[in-house]
BAKEPA-140506 format. One record per residue (C-alpha): residue number from 1; x, y, z. Coordinates in Angstrom, 1 decimal, padded with zeros to 4 digits. Layout:
// BAKEPA-140506
atom nr->NUM; x->X; y->Y; z->Z
...
END
This chain:
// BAKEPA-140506
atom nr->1; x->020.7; y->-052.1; z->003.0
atom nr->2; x->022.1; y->-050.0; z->-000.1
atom nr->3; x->025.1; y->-048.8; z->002.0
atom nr->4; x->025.7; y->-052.6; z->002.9
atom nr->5; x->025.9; y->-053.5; z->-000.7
atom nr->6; x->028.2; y->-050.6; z->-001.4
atom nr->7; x->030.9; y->-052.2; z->000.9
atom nr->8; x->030.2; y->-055.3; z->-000.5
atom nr->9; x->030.5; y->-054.1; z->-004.1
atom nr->10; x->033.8; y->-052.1; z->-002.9
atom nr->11; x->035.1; y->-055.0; z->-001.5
atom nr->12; x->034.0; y->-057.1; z->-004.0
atom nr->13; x->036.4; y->-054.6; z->-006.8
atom nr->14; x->039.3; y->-054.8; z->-005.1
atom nr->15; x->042.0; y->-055.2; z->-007.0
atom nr->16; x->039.8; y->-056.7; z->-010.2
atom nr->17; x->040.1; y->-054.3; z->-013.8
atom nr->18; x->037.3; y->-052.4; z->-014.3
atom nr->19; x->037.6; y->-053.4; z->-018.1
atom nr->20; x->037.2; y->-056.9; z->-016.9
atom nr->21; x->033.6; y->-056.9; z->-016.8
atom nr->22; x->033.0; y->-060.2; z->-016.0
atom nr->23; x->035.3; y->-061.0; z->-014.0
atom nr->24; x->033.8; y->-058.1; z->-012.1
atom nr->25; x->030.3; y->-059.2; z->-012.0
atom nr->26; x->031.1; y->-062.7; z->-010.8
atom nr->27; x->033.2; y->-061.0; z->-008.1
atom nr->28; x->030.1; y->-058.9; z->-006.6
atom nr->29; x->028.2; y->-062.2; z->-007.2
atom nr->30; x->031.0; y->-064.2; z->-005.5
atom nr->31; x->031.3; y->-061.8; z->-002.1
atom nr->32; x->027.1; y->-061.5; z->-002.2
atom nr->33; x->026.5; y->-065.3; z->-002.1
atom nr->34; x->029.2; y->-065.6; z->000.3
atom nr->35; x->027.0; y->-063.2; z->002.7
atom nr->36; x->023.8; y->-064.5; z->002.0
atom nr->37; x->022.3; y->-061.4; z->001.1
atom nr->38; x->020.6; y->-062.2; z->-002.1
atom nr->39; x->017.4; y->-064.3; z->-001.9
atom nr->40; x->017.3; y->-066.1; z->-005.5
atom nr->41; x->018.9; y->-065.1; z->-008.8
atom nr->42; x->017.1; y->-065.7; z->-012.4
atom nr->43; x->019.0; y->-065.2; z->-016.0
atom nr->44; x->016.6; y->-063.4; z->-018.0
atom nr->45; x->017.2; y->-063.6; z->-021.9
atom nr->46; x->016.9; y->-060.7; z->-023.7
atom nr->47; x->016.3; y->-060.6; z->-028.1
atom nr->48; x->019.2; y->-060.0; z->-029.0
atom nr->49; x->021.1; y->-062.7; z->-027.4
atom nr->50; x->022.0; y->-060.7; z->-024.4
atom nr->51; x->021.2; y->-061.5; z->-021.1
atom nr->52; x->019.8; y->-059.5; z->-017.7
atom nr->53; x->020.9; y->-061.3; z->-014.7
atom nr->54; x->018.4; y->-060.6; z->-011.9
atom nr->55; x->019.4; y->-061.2; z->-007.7
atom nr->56; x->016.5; y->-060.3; z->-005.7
atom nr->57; x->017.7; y->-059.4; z->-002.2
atom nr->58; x->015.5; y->-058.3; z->000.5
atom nr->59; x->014.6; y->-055.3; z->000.1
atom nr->60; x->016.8; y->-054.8; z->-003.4
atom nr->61; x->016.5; y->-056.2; z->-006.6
atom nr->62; x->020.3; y->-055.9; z->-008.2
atom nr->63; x->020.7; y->-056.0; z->-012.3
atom nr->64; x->023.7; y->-056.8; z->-014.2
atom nr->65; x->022.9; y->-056.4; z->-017.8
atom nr->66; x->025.0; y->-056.8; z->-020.9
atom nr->67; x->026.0; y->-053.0; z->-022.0
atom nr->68; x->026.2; y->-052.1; z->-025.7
atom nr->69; x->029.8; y->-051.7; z->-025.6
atom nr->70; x->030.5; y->-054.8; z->-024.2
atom nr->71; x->030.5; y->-053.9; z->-020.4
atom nr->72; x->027.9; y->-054.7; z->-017.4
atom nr->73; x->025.9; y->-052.7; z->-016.2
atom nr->74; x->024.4; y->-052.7; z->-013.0
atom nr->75; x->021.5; y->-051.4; z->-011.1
atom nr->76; x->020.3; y->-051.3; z->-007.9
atom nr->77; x->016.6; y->-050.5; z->-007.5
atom nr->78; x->015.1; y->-050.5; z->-003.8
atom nr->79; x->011.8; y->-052.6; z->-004.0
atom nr->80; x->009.1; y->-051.0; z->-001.9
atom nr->81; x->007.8; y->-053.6; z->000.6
atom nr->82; x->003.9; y->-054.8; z->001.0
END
């Protein structure tokens, strides 16, 4: 599953700034719910006004968070089934 979301993700940055975080995020999001590969997603508000954006996938739980400089950050953690 984690190389599939690489070539999404790869496909997904085509030709999109890397400075253009957003832009960026909605793009992965974009090609992801146009696979149907993510199960549910959940905005999760953090203290200071930022946000974590959850997408739970089958076996993957993907993050994009807002960075302290402005940028997204994303994880990918692999979530261990039952």
């Amino acid at each position: 599953m984690g190389v599939v979301f690489t070539d999404i993700a790869m496909q997904a940055l085509k030709n999109i700034r890397k400075d253009d975080t957003e832009r960026w995020r909605l793009a992965i999001i974009g090609k992801l719910q146009s696979d149907n590969v993510f199960n549910h997603c959940r905005r999760l508000p953090r203290p200071d006004g930022k946000a974590v954006y959850l997408y739970v996938m089958q076996d993957l739980h993907i993050t994009f968070e807002d960075g302290p400089d402005e940028r997204t950050v994303w994880n990918v953690t692999s979530v261990p089934r039952p």
